[in-house]
N, CA, C and O of each residue as an XYZ file, in Angstrom:
388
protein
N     158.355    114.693    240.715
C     158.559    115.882    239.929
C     157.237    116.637    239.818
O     156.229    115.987    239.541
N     157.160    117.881    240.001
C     156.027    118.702    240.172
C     155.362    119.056    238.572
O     156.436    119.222    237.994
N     154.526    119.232    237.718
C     154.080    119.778    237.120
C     153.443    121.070    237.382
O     152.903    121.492    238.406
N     153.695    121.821    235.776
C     153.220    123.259    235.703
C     152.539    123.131    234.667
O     152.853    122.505    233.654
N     151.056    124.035    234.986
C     150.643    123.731    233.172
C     150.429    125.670    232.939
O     150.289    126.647    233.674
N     150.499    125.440    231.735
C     149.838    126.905    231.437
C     148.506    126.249    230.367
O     148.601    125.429    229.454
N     147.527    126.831    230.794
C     146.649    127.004    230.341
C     145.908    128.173    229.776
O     146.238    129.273    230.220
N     144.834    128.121    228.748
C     144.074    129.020    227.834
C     142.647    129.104    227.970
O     142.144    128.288    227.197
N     141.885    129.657    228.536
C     140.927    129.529    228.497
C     139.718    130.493    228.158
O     139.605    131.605    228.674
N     138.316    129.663    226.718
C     137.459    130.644    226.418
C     136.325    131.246    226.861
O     135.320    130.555    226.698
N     136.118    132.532    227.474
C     135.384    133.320    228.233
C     134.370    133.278    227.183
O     134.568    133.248    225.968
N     133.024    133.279    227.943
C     131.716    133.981    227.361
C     131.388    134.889    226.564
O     130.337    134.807    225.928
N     132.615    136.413    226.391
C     132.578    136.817    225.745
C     133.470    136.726    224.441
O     133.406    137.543    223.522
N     134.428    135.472    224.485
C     134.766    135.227    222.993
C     136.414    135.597    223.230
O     137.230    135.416    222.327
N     136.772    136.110    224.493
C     138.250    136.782    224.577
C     138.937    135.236    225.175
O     138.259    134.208    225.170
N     140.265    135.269    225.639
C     141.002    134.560    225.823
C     141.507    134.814    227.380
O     141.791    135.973    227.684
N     141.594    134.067    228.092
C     142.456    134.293    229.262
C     143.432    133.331    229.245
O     143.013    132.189    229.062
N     144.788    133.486    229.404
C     146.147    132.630    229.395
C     146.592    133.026    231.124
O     146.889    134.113    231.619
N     146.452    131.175    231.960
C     147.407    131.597    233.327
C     148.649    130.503    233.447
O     149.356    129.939    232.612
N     148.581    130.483    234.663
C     149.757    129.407    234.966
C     149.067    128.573    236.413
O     148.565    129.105    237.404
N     149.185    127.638    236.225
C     149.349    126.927    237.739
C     149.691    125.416    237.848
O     149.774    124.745    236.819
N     149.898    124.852    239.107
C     150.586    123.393    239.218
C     149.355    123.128    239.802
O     149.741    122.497    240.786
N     148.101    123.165    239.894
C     146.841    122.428    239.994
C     146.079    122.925    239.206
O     145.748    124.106    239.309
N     145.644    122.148    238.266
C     144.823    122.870    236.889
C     143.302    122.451    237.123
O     142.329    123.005    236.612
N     143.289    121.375    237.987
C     141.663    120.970    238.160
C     140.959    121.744    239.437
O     139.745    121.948    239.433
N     142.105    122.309    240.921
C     141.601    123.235    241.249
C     141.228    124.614    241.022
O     140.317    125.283    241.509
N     142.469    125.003    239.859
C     142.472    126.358    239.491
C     141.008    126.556    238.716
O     140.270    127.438    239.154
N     140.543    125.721    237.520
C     139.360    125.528    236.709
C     138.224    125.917    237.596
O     137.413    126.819    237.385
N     138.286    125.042    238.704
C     137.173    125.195    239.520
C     136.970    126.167    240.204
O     135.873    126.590    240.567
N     138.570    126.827    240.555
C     138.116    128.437    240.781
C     137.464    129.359    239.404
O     136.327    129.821    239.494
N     138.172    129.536    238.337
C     137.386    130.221    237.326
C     135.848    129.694    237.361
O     134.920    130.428    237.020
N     135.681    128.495    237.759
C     134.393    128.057    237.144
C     133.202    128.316    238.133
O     132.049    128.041    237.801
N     133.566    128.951    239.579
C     132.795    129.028    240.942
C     133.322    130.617    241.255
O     133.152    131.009    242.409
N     134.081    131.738    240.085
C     134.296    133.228    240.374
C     134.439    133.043    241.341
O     133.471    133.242    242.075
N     135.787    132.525    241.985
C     136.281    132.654    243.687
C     136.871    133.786    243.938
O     136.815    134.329    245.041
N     137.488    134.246    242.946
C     137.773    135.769    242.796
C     137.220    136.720    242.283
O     137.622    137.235    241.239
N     136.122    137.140    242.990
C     135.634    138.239    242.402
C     136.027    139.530    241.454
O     135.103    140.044    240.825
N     137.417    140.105    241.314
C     137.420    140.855    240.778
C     138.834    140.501    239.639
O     139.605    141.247    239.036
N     138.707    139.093    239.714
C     139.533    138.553    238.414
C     139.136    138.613    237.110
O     138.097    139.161    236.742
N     139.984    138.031    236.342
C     139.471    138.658    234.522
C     137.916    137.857    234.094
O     136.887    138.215    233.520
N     138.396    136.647    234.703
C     136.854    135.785    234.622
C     135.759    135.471    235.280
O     135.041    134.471    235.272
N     135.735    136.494    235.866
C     134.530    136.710    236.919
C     133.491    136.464    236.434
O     132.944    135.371    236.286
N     132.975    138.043    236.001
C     132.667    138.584    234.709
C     132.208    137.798    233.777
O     131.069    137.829    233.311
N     133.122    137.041    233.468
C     132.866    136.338    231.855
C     132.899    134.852    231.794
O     133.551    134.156    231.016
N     131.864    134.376    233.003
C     131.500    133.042    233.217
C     130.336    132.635    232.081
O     129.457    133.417    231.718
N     130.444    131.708    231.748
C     131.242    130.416    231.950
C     132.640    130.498    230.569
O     132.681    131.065    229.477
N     133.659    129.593    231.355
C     135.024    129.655    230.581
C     134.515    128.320    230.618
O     133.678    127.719    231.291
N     135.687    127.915    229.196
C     136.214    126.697    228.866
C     137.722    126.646    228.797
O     138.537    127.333    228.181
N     137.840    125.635    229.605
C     139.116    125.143    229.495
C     139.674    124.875    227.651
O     138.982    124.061    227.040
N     140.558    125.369    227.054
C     140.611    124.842    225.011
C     142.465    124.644    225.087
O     143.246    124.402    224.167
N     142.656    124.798    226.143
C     144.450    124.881    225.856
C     145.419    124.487    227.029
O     145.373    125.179    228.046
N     146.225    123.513    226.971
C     146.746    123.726    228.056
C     148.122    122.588    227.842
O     148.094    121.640    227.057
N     149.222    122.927    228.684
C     150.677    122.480    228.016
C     151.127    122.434    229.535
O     150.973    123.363    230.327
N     151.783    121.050    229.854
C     152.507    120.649    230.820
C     154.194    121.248    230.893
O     154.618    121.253    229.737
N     155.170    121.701    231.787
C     156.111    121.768    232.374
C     156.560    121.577    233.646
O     155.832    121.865    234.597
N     157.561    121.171    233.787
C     158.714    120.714    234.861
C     159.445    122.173    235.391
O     160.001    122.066    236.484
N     159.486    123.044    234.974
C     160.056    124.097    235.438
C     158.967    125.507    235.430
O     158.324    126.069    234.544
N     159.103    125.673    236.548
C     157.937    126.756    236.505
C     158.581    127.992    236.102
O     157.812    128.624    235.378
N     159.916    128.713    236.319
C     160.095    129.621    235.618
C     160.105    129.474    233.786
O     160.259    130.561    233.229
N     159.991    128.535    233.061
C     159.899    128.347    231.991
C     158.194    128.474    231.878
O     157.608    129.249    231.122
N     157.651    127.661    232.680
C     156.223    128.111    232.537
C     155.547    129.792    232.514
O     154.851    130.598    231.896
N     156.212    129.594    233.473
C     155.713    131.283    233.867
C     156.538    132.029    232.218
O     155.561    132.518    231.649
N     157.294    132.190    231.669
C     157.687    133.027    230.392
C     156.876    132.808    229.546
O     156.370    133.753    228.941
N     156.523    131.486    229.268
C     155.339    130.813    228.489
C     154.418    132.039    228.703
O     154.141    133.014    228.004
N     154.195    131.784    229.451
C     152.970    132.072    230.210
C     152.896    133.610    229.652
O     152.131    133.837    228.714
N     153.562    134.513    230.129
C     153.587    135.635    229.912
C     153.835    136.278    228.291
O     153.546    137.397    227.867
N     154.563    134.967    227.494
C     154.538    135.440    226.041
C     153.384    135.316    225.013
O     153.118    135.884    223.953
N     152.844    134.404    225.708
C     151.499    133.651    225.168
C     150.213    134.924    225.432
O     149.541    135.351    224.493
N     150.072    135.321    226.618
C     149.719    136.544    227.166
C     149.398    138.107    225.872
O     148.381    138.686    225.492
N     151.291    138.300    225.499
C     151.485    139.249    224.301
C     150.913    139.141    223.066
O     150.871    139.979    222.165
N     150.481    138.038    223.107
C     150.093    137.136    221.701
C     148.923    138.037    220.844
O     148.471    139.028    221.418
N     148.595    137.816    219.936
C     147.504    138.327    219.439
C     146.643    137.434    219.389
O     147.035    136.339    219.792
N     145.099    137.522    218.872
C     143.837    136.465    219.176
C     144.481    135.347    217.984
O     144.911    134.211    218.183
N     144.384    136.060    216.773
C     144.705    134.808    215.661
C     145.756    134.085    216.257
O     145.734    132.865    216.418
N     146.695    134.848    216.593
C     148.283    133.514    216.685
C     147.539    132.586    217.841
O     147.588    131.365    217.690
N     146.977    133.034    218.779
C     146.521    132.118    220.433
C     145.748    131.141    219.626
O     146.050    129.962    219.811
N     144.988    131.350    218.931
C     143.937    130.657    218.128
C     144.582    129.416    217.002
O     144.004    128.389    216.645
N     145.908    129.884    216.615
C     146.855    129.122    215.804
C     147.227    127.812    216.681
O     147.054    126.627    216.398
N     147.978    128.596    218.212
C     148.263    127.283    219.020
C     147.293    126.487    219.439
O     147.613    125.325    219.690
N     145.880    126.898    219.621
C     144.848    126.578    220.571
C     144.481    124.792    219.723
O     144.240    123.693    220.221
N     144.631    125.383    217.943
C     144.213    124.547    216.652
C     145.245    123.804    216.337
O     144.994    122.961    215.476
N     146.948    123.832    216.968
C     147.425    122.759    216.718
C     147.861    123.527    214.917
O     147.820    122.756    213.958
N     148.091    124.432    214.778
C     148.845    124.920    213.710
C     150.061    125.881    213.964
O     150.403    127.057    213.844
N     150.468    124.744    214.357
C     152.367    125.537    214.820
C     152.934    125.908    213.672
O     153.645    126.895    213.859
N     152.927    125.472    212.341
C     153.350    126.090    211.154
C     152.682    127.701    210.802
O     152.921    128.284    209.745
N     151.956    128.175    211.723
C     151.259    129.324    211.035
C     152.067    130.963    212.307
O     152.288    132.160    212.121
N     152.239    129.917    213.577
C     152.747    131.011    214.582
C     154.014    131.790    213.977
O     154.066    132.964    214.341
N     154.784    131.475    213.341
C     156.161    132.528    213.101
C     155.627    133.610    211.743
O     156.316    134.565    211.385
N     154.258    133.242    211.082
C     153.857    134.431    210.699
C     152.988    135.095    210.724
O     152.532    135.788    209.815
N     152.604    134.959    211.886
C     151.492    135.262    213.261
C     152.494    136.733    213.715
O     152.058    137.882    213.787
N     154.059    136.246    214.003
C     154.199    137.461    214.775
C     154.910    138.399    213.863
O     155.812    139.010    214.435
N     154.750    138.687    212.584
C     155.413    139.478    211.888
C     154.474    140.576    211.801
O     153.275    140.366    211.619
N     155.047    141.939    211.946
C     154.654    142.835    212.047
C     153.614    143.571    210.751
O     154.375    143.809    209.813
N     152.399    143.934    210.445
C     151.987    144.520    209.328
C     152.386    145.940    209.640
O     152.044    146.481    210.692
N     153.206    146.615    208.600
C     152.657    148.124    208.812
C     151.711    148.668    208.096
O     151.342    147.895    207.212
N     151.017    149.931    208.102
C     150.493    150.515    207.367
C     151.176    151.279    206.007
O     152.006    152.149    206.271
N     150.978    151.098    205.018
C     151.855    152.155    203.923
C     151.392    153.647    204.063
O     151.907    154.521    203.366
């Protein structure tokens, strides 16, 4: 059975990058050697690996992936800390009065 992980990882400048892949120790080593030059973490070496969640289905990964993405810094920061009680009011909307 193949694994998918999505992973989180913290850039130099303090932002977040969220991807997907089924090799997480080669993918790292690309962020960590800018094999892609004009990717999000080029730029903003050195990352740390702070997050990362195994799946069996990569289209489930990949939604992950992409909702986690929408997220705001606090809620990413909620999952990153292992405070799943705090994400459902993470995504409630503030308005302005």
């Amino acid at each position: 059975m193949k694994i998918y992980y999505v992973y989180i990882l913290k850039c130099s400048d303090k932002t977040y990058y969220t991807g997907v892949t089924s090799n997480l120790e080669k993918r790292l080593f690309q962020h960590h050697s800018g094999c892609y030059k004009n990717s999000y973490t080029s730029s903003k070496r050195p990352v740390l690996l702070i997050f990362y969640c195994e799946f069996t289905n990569i289209n489930i990964a990949i939604e992950k992936e992409k909702q986690i993405k929408k997220w705001s810094k606090s809620k990413k920061e909620a999952l990153i800390n292992n405070e799943y009680d705090r994400l459902p009011n993470l995504s409630k909307k503030h308005f302005n009065k």
